[in-house]
Wavefront OBJ file of the C-alpha trace (Angstrom):
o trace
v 0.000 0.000 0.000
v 2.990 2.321 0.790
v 4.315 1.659 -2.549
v 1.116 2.576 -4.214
v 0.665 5.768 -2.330
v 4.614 6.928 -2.959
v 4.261 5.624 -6.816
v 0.824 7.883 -7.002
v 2.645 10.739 -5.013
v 5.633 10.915 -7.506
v 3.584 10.394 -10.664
v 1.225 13.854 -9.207
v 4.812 15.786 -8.810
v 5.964 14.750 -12.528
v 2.478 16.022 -13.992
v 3.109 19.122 -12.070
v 6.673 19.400 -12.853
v 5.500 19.185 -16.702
v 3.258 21.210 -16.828
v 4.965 24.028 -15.396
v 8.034 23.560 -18.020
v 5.218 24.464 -20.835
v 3.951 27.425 -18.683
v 7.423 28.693 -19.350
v 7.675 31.765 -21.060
v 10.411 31.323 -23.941
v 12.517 34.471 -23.628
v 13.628 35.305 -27.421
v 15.199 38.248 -27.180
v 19.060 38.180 -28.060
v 21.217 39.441 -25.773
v 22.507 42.919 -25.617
v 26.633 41.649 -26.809
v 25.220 39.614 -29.508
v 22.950 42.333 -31.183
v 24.502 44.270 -33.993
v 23.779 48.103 -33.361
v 23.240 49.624 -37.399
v 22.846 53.105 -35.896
v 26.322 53.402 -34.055
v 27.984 50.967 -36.664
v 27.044 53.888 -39.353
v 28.128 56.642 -37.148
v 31.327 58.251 -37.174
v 31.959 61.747 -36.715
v 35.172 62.995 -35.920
v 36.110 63.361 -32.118
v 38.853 65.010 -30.487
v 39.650 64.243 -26.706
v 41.407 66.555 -24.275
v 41.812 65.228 -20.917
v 41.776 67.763 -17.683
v 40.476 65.587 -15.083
v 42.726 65.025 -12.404
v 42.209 61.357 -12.758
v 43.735 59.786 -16.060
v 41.586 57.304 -18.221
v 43.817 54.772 -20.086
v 44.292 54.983 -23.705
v 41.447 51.869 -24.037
v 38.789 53.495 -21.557
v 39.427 56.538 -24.526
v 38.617 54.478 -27.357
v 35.534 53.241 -25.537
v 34.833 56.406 -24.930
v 34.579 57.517 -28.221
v 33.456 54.755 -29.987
v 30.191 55.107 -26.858
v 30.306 58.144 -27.455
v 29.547 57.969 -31.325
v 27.150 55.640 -30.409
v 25.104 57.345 -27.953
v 24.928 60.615 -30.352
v 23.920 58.187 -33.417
v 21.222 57.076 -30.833
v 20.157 60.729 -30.017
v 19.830 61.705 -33.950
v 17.497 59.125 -34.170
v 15.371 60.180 -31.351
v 14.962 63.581 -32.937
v 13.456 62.540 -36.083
v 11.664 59.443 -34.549
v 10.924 60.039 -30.708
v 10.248 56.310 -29.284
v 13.130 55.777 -26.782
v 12.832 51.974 -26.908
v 15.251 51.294 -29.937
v 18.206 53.806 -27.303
v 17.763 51.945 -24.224
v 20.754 50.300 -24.094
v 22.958 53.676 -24.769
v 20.765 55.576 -21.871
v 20.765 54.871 -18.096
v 17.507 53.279 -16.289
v 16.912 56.667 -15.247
v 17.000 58.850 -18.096
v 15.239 56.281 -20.220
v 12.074 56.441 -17.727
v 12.000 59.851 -18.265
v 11.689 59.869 -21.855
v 9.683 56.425 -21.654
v 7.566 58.559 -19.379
v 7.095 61.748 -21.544
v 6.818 59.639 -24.738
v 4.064 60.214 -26.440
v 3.336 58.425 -30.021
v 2.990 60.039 -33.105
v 4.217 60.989 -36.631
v 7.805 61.084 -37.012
v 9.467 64.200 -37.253
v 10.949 65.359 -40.922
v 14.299 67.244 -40.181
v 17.320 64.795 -39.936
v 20.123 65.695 -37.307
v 23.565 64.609 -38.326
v 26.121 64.900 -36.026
v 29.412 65.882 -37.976
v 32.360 66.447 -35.133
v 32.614 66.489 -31.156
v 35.335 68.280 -29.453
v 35.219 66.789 -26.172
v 36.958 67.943 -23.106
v 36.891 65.092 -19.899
v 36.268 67.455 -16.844
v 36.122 64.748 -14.168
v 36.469 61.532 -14.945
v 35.681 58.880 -11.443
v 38.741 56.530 -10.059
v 36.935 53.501 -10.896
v 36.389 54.268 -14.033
v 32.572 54.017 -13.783
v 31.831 57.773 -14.546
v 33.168 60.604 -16.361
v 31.751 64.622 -17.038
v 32.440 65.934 -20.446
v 32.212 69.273 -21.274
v 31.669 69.205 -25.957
v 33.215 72.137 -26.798
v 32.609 72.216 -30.350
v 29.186 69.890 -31.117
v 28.481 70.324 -35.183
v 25.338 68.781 -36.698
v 23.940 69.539 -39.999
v 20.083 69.571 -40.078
v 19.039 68.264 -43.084
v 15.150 69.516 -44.201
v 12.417 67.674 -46.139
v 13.361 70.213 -49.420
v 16.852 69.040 -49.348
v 18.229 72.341 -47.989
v 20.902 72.067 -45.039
v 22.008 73.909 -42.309
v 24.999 73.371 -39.932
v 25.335 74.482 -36.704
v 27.993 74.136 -33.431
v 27.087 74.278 -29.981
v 28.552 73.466 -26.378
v 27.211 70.628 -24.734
v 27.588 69.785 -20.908
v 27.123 65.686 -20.392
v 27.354 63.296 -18.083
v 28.034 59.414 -19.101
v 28.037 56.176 -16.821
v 29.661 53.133 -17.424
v 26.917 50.449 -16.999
v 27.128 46.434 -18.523
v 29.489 46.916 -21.415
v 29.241 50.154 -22.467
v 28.695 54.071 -21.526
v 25.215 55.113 -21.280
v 24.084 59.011 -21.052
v 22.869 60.199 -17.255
v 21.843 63.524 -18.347
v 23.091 66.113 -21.007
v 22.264 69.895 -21.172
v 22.935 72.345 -23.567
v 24.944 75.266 -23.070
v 24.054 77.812 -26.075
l 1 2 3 4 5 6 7 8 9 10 11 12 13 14 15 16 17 18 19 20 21 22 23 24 25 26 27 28 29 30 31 32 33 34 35 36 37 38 39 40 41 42 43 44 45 46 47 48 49 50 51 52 53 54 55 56 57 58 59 60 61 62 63 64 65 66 67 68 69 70 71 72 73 74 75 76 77 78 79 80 81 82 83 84 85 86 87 88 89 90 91 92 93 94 95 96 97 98 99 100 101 102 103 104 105 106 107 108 109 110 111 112 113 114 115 116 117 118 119 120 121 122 123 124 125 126 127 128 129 130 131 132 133 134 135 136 137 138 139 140 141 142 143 144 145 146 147 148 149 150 151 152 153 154 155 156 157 158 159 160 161 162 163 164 165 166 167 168 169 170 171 172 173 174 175 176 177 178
């Protein structure tokens, strides 16, 4: 009788554990390493890097931080002609990306392009870990480009603040100066 009753009890926990292994959500998504980014792999303005932090990035934490850098502008042009933040989350912080998630609203996409051409970028603090940096654009050209195929190019100054989050640099929060 003991037998029957353990047989019965392990047959009820293998129908259980079953079923729950085809309640189980299969999570397609690829992840972030493996995902080829066509925005920042098509951007690449010219930057210029002046260092006057006290602390002294390594030559590879620059390229990084260009190459980031490149991206995350790439990622911003495209949120000025087409404003849903989704396809950008991964080159914006938690954060930031709530508050554009947050002020999203949906609609027709916008008809001016925004090209960025160069970034001269001056590191004004950059953390000992390595984790954050401050950079201070001094020089930011983009060329507007206009549904009647006229352009117009224009530089500003650009205060911004990056973290280093997963693999890469993400934007924290970015004002401009003039």
């Amino acid at each position: 009788m003991t037998r029957w009753i353990f047989l019965g009890f392990l047959l009820i926990v293998g129908v259980l554990l079953a079923s729950m292994a085809r309640l189980q959500e299969k999570n397609d998504d690829i992840p972030y390493f493996l995902r080829y980014d066509s925005l920042a792999a098509n951007s690449n303005p010219a930057i210029q890097l002046e260092v006057v932090s006290t602390e002294i990035p390594t030559e590879e934490q620059l390229e990084k931080l260009k190459k980031d850098h490149a991206a995350i502008w790439a990622h911003l042009n495209e949120l000025y002609q087409h404003p849903n933040p989704k396809p950008s989350k991964e080159r914006l912080t938690e954060r930031f990306y709530m508050h554009l998630a947050k002020n999203y609203k949906e609609g027709p996409s916008g008809t001016i392009k925004r090209k960025d051409l160069s970034h001269s970028l001056q590191i004004q603090t950059w953390s000992r870990d390595g984790l954050s940096c401050n950079i201070l654009d001094q020089e930011a050209q983009f060329r507007l480009e206009f549904p009647d195929g006229t352009t117009k190019n224009f530089t500003t100054k650009i205060a911004i603040s990056l973290l280093f989050q997963g693999d890469n640099w993400r934007l924290d929060a970015i004002r401009f100066i003039d």
